[in-house]
C-alpha positions as CSV (number, residue, x, y, z in Angstrom):
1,X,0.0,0.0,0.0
2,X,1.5,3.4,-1.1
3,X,0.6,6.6,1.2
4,X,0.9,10.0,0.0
5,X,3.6,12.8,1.3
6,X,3.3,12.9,5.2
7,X,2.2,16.0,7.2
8,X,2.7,17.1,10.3
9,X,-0.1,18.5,12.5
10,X,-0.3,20.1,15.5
11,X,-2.9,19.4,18.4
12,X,-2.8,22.0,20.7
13,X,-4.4,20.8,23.8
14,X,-2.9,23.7,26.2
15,X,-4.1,21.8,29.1
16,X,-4.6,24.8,31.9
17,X,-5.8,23.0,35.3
18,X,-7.2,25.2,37.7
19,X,-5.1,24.9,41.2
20,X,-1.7,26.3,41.2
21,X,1.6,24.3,40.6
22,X,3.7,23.7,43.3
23,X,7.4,23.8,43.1
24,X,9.4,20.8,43.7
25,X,11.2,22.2,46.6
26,X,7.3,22.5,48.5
27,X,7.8,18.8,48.5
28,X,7.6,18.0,52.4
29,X,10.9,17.4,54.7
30,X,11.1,13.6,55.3
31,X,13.0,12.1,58.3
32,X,14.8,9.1,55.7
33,X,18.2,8.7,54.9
34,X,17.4,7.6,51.2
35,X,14.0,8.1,49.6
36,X,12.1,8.2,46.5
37,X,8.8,8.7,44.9
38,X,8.2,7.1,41.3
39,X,4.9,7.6,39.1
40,X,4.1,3.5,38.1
41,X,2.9,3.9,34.4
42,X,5.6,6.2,33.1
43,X,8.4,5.5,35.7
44,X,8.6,9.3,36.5
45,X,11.0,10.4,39.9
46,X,8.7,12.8,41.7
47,X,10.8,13.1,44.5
48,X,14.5,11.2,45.8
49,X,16.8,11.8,48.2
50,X,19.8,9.4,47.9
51,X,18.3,7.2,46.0
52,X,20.9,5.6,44.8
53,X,23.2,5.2,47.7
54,X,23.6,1.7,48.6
55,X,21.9,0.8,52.2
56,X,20.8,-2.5,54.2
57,X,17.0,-3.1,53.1
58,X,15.8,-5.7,55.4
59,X,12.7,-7.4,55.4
60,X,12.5,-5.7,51.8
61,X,14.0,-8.3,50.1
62,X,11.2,-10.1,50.4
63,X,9.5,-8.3,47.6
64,X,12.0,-9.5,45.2
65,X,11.8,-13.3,46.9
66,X,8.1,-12.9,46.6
67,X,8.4,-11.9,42.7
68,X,10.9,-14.6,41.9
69,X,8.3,-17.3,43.6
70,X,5.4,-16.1,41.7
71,X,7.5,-16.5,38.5
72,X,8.8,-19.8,39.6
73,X,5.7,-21.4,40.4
74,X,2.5,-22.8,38.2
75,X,0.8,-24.1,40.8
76,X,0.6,-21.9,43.5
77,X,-1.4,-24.5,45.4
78,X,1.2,-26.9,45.5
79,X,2.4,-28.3,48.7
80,X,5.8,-28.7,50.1
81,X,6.8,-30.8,53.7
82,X,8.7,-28.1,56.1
83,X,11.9,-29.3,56.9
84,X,13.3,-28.6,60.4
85,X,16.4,-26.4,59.2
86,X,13.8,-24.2,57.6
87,X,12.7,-23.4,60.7
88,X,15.8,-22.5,62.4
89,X,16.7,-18.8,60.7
90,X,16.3,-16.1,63.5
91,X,14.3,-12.8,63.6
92,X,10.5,-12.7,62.5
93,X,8.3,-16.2,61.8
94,X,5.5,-17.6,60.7
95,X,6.1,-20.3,63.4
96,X,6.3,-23.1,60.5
97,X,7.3,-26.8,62.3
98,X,8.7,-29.7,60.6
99,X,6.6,-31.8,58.9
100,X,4.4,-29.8,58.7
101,X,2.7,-29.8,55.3
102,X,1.5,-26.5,53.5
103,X,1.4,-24.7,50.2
104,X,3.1,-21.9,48.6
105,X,0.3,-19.5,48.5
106,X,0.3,-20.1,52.4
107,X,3.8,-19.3,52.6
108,X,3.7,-16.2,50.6
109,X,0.9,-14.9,53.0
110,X,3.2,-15.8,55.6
111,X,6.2,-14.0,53.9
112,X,4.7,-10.8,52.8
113,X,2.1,-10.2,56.2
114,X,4.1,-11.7,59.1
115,X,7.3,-11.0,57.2
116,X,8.3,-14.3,58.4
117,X,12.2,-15.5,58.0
118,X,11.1,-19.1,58.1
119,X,8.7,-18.4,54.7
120,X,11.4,-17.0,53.2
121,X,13.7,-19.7,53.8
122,X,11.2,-22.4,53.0
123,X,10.3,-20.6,49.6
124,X,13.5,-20.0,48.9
125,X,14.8,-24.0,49.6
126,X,11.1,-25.6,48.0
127,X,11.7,-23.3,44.5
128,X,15.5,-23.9,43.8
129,X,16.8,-26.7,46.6
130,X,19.0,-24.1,48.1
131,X,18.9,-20.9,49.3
132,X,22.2,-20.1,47.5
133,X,20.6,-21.5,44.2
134,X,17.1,-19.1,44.8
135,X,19.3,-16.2,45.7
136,X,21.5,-17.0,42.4
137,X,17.9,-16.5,40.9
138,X,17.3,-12.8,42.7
139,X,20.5,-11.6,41.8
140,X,19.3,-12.6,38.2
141,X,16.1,-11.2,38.6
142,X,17.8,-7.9,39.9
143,X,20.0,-7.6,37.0
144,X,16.9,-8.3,34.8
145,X,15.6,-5.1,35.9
146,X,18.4,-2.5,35.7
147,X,19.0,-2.6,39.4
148,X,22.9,-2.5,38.7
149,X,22.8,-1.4,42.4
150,X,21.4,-4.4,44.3
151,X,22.8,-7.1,45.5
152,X,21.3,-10.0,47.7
153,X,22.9,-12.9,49.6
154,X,19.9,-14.4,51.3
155,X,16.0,-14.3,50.5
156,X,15.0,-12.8,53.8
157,X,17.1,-9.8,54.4
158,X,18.6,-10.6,57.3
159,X,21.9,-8.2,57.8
160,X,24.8,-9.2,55.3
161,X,27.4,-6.5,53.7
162,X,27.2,-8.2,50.7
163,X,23.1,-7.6,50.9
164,X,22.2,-4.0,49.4
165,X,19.8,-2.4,47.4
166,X,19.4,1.1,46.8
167,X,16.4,3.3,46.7
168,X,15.6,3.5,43.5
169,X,16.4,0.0,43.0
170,X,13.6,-1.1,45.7
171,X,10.9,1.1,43.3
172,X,12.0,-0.7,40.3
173,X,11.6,-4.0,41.9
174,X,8.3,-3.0,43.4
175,X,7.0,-1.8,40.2
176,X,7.7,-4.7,38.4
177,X,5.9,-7.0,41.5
178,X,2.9,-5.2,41.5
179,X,2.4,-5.9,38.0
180,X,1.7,-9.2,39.0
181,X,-2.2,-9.7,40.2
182,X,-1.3,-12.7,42.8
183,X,1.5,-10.3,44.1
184,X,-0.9,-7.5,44.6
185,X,-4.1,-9.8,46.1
186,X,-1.6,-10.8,49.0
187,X,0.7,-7.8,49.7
188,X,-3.0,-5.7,50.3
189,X,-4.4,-8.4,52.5
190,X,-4.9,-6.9,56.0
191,X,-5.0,-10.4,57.7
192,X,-5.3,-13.9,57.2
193,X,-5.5,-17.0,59.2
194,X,-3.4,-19.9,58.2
195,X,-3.8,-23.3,60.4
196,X,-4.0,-22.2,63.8
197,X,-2.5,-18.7,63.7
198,X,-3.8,-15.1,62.2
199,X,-1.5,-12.6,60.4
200,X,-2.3,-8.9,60.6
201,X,-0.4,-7.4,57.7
202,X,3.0,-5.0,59.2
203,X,1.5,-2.6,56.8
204,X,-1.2,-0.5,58.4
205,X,-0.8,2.4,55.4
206,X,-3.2,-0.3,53.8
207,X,-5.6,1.1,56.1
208,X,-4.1,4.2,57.5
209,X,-3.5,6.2,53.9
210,X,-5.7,6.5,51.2
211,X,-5.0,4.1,48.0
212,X,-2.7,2.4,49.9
213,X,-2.8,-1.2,48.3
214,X,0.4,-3.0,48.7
215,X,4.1,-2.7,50.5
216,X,6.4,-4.5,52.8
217,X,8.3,-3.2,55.9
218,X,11.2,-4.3,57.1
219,X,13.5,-3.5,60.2
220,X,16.7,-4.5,61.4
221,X,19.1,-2.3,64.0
222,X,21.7,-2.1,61.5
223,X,19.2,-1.1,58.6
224,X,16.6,0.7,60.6
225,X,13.0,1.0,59.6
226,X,12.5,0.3,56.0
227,X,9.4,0.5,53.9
228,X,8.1,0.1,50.3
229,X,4.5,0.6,50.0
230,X,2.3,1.8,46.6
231,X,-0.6,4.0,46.5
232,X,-3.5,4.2,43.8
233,X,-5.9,7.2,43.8
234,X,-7.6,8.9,40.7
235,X,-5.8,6.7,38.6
236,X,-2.7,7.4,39.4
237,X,-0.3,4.8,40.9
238,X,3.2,5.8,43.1
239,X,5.6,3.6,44.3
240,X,7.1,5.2,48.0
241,X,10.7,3.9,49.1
242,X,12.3,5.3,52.5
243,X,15.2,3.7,54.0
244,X,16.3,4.0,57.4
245,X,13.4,6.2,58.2
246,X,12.2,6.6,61.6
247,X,8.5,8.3,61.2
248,X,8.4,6.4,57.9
249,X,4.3,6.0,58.1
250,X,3.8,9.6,58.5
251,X,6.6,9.8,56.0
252,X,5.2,8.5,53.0
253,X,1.5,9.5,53.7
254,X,2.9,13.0,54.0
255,X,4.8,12.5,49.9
256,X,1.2,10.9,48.8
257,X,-0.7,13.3,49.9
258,X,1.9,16.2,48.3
259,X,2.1,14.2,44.9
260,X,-1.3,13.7,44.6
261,X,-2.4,17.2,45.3
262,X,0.5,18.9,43.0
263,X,0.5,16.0,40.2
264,X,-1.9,14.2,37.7
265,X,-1.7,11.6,35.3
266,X,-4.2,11.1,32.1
267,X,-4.9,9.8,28.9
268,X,-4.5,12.9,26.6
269,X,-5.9,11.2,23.3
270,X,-8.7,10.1,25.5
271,X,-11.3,12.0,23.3
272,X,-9.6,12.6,20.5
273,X,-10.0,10.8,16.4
274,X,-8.7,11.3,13.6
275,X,-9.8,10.7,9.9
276,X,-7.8,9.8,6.4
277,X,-8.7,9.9,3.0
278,X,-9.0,7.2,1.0
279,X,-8.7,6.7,-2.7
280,X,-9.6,3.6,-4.4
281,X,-12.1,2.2,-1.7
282,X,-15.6,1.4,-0.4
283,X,-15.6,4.3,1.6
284,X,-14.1,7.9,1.1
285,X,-12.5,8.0,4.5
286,X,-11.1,6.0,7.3
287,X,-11.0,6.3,11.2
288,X,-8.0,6.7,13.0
289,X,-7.6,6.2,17.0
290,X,-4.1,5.4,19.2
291,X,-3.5,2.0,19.5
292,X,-3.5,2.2,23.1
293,X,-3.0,5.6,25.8
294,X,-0.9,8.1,25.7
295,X,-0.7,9.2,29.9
296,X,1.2,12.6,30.1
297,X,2.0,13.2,34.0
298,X,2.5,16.5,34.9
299,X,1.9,18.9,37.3
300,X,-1.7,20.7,37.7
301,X,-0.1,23.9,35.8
302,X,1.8,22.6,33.1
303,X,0.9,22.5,29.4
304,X,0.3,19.9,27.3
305,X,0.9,19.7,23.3
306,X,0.0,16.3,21.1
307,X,1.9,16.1,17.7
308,X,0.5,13.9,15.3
309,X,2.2,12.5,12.1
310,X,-0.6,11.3,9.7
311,X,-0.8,10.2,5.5
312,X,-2.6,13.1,3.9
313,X,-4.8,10.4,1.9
314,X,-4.3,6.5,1.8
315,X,-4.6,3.8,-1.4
316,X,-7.5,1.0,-0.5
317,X,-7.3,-2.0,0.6
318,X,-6.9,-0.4,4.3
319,X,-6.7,-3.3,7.2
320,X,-8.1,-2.7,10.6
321,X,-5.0,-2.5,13.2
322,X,-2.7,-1.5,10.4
323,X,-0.4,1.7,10.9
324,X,-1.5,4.9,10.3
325,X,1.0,7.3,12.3
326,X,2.4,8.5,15.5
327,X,1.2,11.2,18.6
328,X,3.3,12.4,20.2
329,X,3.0,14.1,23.6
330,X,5.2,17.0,25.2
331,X,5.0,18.8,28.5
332,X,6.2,22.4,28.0
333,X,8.2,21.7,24.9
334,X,9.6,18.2,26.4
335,X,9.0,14.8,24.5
336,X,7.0,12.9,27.5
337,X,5.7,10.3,25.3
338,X,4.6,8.4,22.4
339,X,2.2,6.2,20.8
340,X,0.9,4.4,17.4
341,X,-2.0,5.4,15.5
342,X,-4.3,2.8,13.8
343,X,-6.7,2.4,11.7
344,X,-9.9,1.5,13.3
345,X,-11.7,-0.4,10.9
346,X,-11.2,-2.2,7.3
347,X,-11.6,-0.4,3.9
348,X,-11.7,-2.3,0.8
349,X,-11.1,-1.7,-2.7
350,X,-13.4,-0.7,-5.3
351,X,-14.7,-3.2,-7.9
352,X,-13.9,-0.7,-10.4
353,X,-9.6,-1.0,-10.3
354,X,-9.2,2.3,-12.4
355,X,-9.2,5.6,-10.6
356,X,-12.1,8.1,-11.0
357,X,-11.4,11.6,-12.7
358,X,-11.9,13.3,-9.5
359,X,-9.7,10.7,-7.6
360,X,-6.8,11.2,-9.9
361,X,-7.1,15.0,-9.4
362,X,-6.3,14.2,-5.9
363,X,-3.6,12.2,-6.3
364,X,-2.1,14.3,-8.7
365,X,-2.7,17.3,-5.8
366,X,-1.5,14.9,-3.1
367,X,1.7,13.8,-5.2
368,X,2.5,17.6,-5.6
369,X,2.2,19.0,-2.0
């Protein structure tokens, strides 16, 4: 299919929300030693503070051990025998025995609520035979994602120099856990009760902070108090790392509320079509829509521009799905984002093949522009 001589048009959406921008530095003071707030979709830093300096993470690992389970594992349902040195590891438990028989959905509860050493050891040992083996596979997992700043030597999170993550790190690895649904049903359950015993989740932003819908806390002397959590309001999801933070609930309920109030996130093609001509077809024109959205996040005061690249007219036979263009999206002048346009529906040729007087004078003005 031949397309005539591209153009390039300009949407101007000038996007002028009503409350006032805030300036970065109105973010509010935070009591962590390393920090950040991340925007989900787009990956966006809203806010750090030695984000990438290396620190102990504690009980945080488990996000990753959770995340390597969940890709490990079919059957989720499966049940393992607890050996006795699983239940050996110090620190916080699930108070698993040996012999005792339950599944690995049961000991992910148990890992992400009670934070429990022993389900972190009993995952780790039941996925890969060893813990050395299942860390091989975090370290793997870590690299996977960019985190060229992590490194782990046990699947609890128990103090080891070798054991490090960095801020930033933590928000990658949480990002790409709570993509996963199982992940997300069991980090944002407030309590369960497994056997004889009821966990109530460490987290209480899940019911303290608005959105609130996932996280994991961790705390060792060496590390201090260490927290992940993510937060969904208005559509909008933010991933929250502080390490070694010491009023860390007030902490990241205080950058929620601030990122909420001074940021938004939305589908800026939403609303919008778009139309070619055809030449040669059933039909005279064809829809155009954006393969999928194209979220800008910005803050309340910024503008908003949307750049399309379209055919000025197209030859039939024109196939649903197929290419059309590209939007693209800019926040004052900066490239923010991209996306494909399509056509939206099927246009086939005419019976007649040859071209009608007034559809050569179009191609003929098409050919010349």
């Amino acid at each position: 299919m031949k397309c005539g001589t591209a153009v390039v048009l300009m949407i101007a959406f000038m996007i002028l929300l009503a409350a006032p921008a805030l300036a970065i530095d109105t973010a509010p003071d935070i009591s962590a030693q390393a920090a950040i707030l991340v925007e989900a979709d787009t990956g966006t830093v809203l806010f750090e503070q030695n984000a990438d300096e290396r620190r102990l993470i504690a009980s945080t690992t488990k996000i990753m051990t959770a995340l390597v389970v969940l890709e490990q594992w079919d059957d989720l349902d499966a049940a393992v025998t607890v050996e006795e040195a699983w239940t050996e590891v110090e620190g916080s438990s699930m108070y698993l025995t040996a012999g005792q028989e339950i599944t690995i959905r049961e000991l992910l509860y148990g890992l992400l609520l009670a934070s429990g050493n022993d389900a972190a050891t009993a995952l780790a040992c039941a996925t890969s035979g060893s813990e050395e083996a299942f860390v091989d596979l975090m370290n793997e997992k870590a690299a996977a994602l960019g985190c060229d700043n992590t490194h782990f030597t046990n699947p609890h999170g128990l103090n080891d120099d070798g054991h490090y993550s960095t801020a930033r790190d933590l928000a990658t690895i949480m990002m790409a856990a709570i993509e996963n649904e199982t992940f997300c049903d069991i980090t944002g359950t407030v309590s369960i009760t497994i056997g004889k015993n009821t966990f109530t989740n460490h987290n209480r932003l899940l019911w303290e902070c608005e959105g609130v819908f996932g996280g994991k806390t961790g705390y060792t002397q060496a590390a201090g108090r260490t927290l992940v959590t993510c937060c969904q309001r208005d559509g909008m999801t933010l991933v929250c790392v502080t390490l070694k933070d010491p009023d860390d609930w007030n902490d990241h309920t205080a950058l929620y509320d601030w990122a909420y109030g001074d940021y938004t996130n939305s589908d800026v093609l939403a609303e919008v079509a778009w139309t070619v001509p055809v030449i040669g077809g059933e039909a005279e024109e064809v829809s155009v829509t954006a393969a999928g959205p194209l979220y800008v996040l910005r803050t309340v005061e910024q503008d908003v521009t949307v750049q399309y690249t379209l055919p000025t007219f197209v030859y039939a036979q024109v196939e649903a799905g197929q290419t059309a263009g590209q939007a693209v999206a800019y926040v004052d002048g900066q490239e923010v984002g991209t996306v494909e346009l399509i056509y939206s529906e099927s246009v086939a040729k005419t019976e007649e093949q040859s071209l009608t007087l007034w559809e050569k004078i179009k191609t003929k003005i098409a050919s010349a522009s």
